[in-house]
C-alpha positions as CSV (number, residue, x, y, z in Angstrom):
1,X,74.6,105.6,103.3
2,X,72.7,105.1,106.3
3,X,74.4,104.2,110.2
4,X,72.7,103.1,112.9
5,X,72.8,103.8,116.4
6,X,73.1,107.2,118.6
7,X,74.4,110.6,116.3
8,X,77.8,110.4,117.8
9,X,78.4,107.0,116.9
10,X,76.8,107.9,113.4
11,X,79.5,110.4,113.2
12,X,82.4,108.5,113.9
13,X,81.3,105.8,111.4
14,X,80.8,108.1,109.0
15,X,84.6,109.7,109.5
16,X,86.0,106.6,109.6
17,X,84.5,105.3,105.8
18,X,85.5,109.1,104.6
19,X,89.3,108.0,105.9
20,X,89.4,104.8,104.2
21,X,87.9,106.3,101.0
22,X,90.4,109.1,100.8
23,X,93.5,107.4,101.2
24,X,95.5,105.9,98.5
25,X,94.8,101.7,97.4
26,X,98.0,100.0,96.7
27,X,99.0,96.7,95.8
28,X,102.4,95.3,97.0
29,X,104.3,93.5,94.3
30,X,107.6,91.2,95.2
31,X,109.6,90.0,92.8
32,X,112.3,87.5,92.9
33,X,113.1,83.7,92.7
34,X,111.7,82.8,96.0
35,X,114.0,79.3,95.8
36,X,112.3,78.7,98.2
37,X,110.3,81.7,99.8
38,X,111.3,82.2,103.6
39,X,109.0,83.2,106.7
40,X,111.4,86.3,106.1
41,X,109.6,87.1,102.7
42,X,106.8,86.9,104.4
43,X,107.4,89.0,107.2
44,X,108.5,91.8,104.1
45,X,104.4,92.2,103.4
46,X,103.1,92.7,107.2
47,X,106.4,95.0,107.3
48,X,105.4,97.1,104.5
49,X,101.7,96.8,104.7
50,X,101.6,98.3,108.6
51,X,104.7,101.1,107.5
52,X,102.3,102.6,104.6
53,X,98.8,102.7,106.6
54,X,100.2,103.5,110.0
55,X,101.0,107.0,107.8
56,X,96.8,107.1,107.3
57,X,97.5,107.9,103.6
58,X,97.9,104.2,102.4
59,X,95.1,101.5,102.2
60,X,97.3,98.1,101.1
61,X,94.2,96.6,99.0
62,X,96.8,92.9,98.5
63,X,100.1,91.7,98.2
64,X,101.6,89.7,95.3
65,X,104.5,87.0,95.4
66,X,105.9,86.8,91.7
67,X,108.6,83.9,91.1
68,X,110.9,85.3,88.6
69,X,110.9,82.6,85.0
70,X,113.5,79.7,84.9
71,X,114.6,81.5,82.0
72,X,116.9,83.9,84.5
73,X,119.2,81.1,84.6
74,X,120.3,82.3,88.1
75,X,122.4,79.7,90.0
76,X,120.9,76.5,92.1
77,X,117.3,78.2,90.7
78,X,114.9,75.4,90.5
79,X,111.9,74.6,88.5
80,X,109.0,77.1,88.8
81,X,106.7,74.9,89.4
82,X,108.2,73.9,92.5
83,X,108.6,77.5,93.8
84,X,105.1,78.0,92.9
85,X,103.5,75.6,94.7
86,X,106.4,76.3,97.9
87,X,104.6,79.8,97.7
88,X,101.3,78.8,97.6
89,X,101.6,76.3,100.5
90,X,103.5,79.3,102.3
91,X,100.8,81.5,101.6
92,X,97.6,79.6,102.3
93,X,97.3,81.1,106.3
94,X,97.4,84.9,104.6
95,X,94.1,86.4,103.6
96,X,95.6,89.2,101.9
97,X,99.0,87.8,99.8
98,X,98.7,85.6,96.6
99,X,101.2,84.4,94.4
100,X,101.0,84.8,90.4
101,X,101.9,82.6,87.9
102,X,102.5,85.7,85.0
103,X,106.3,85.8,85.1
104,X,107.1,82.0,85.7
105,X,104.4,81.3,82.5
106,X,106.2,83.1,80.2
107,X,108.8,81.5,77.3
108,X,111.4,83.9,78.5
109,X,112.7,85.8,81.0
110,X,111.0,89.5,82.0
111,X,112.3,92.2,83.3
112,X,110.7,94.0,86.8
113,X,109.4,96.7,84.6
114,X,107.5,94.4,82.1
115,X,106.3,92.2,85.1
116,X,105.0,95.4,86.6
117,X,103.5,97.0,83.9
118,X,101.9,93.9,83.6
119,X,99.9,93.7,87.0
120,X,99.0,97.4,86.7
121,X,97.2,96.4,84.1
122,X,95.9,92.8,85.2
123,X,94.6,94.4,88.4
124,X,93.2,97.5,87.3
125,X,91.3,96.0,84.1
126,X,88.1,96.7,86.1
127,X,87.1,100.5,86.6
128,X,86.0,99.6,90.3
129,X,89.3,98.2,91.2
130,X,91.8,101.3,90.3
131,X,94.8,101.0,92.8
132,X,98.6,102.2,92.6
133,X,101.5,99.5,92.6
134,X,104.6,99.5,94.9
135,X,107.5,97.5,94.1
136,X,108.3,95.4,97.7
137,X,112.0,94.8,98.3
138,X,114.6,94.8,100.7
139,X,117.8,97.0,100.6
140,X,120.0,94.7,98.6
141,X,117.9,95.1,95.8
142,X,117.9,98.8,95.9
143,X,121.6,99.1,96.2
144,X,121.9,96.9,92.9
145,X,120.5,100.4,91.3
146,X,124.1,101.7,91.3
147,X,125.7,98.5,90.1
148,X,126.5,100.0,86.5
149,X,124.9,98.5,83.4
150,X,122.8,96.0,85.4
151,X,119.5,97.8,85.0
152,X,118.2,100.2,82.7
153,X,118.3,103.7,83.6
154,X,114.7,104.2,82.6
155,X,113.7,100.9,84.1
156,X,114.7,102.9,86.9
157,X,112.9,105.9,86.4
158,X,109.9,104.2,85.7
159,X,110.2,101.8,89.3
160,X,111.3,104.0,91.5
161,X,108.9,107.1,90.1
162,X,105.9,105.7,88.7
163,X,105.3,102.8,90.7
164,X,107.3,103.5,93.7
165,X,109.0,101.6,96.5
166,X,108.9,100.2,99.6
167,X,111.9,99.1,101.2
168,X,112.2,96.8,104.0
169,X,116.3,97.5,106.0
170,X,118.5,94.9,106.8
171,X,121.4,95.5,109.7
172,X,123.7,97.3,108.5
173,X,121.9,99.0,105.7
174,X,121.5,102.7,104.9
175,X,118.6,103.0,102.3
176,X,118.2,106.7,103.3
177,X,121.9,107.4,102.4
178,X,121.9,105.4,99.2
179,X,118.9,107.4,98.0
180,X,120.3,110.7,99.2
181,X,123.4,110.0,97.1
182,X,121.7,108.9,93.8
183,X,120.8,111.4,91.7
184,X,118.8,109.0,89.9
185,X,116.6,108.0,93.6
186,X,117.0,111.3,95.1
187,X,114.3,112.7,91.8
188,X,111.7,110.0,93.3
189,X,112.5,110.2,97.1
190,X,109.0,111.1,97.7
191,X,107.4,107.6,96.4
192,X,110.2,105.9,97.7
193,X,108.8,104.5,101.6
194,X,111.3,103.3,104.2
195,X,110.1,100.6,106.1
196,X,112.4,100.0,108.7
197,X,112.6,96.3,110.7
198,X,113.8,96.5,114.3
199,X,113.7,92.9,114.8
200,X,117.1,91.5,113.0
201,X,115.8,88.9,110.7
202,X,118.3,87.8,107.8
203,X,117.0,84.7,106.6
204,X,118.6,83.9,103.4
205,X,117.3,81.6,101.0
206,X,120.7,80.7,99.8
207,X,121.3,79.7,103.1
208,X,118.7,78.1,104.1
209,X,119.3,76.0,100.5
210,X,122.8,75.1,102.2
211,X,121.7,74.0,105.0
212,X,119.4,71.2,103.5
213,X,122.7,70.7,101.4
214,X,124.2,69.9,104.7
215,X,121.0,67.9,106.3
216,X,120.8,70.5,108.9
217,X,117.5,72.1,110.4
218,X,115.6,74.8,109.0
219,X,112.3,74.8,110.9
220,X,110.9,77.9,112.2
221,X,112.8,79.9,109.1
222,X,110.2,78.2,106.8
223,X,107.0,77.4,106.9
224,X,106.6,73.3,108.0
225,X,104.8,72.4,105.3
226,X,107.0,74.0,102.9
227,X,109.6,71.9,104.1
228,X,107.3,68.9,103.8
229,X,107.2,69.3,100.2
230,X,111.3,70.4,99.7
231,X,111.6,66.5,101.3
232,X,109.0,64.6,99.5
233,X,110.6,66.2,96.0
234,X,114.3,66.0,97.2
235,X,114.7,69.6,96.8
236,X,118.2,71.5,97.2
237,X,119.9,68.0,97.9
238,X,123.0,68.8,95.2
């Protein structure tokens, strides 16, 4: 390939492709119900996405929102196709995260592995567009690791090793800790990325659902037009 202008500037173009080209293409997945998604889930991708470049070994290629199926029967969860569209609206001003429909298609509920294994495959189907996942989450989710019997231990393995992680804190959160005393994290520490938020932010979407419960406010924790669409489908009113 070919640069124009002076040698030096020749040079520095051409060290600067061989950087991109060297360093690792990931995709950032994030499961969960997103009922609804919060500028907080939001924030999660520019956290993780600036954490694994600013190391120079990373390129973050996209970023996936994946609303977990109405099958999981989880509490106050509401109908997929409303959280869809909530994330799509929420996402329309990002030219780099997209929601998928995979998970909330299914007839029954799949677990983070199968929903994984499933977008290594959907996004590397093409042999020019070969990139490594990473499982986005926030602490809470890997602390639910050492809850016994809720996950599989090879689930485990196969997250935290294969795939890896990226985990965003929240105050009062130790990931470093938690890892250091798992033997079943401490095996996979090195694909296993901190990303650490020094602006408090702990937007909830259970609370945020309580405080529409209660009529209150929640402008500026989600996006405006996502709260549009909560009023004109009288969402999270019981």
């Amino acid at each position: 390939k070919r640069f124009k202008g002076s040698g030096v500037l020749n040079r520095v173009a051409l060290l600067t492709e061989m950087a991109s080209t060297s360093r690792a293409k990931i995709w950032l997945v994030a499961c969960g119900s997103f009922n609804p998604i919060t500028n907080m889930h939001l924030r999660l991708f520019e956290l993780a996405r600036d954490t694994l470049q600013q190391t120079g070994r990373y390129e973050v290629v996209g970023g996936i929102v994946s609303p977990v199926n109405d099958a999981y029967k989880k509490k106050g969860l509401i109908s997929g196709d409303h959280r869809l569209e909530m994330c799509r609206i929420a996402l329309k001003s990002s030219d780099w995260i997209k929601v998928e429909d995979w998970e909330v298609r299914q007839k029954a509920w799949t677990t983070t592995r199968d929903t994984m294994d499933y977008y290594e495959r959907h996004l590397n189907s093409k042999p020019d567009s070969q990139a490594s996942l990473r499982l986005l989450c926030g602490a809470d989710l890997l602390e639910s690791f050492g809850v016994p019997d809720l996950w599989k231990v090879d689930d485990v393995d196969v997250l935290t090793g294969h795939f890896g992680l990226v985990v965003v804190t929240r105050a009062g959160s130790n990931p470093e800790k938690f890892i250091h005393e798992s033997d079943a994290l401490h095996k996979n520490t090195e694909s296993i990325t901190i990303a650490r938020e020094w602006i408090p932010n702990e937007i909830s979407s259970t609370e945020i659902r309580r405080a529409i419960r209660h009529q209150s406010s929640v402008r500026y924790l989600i996006p405006d037009e996502v709260i549009q669409y909560i009023k004109a489908n009288n969402l999270y009113q019981a």
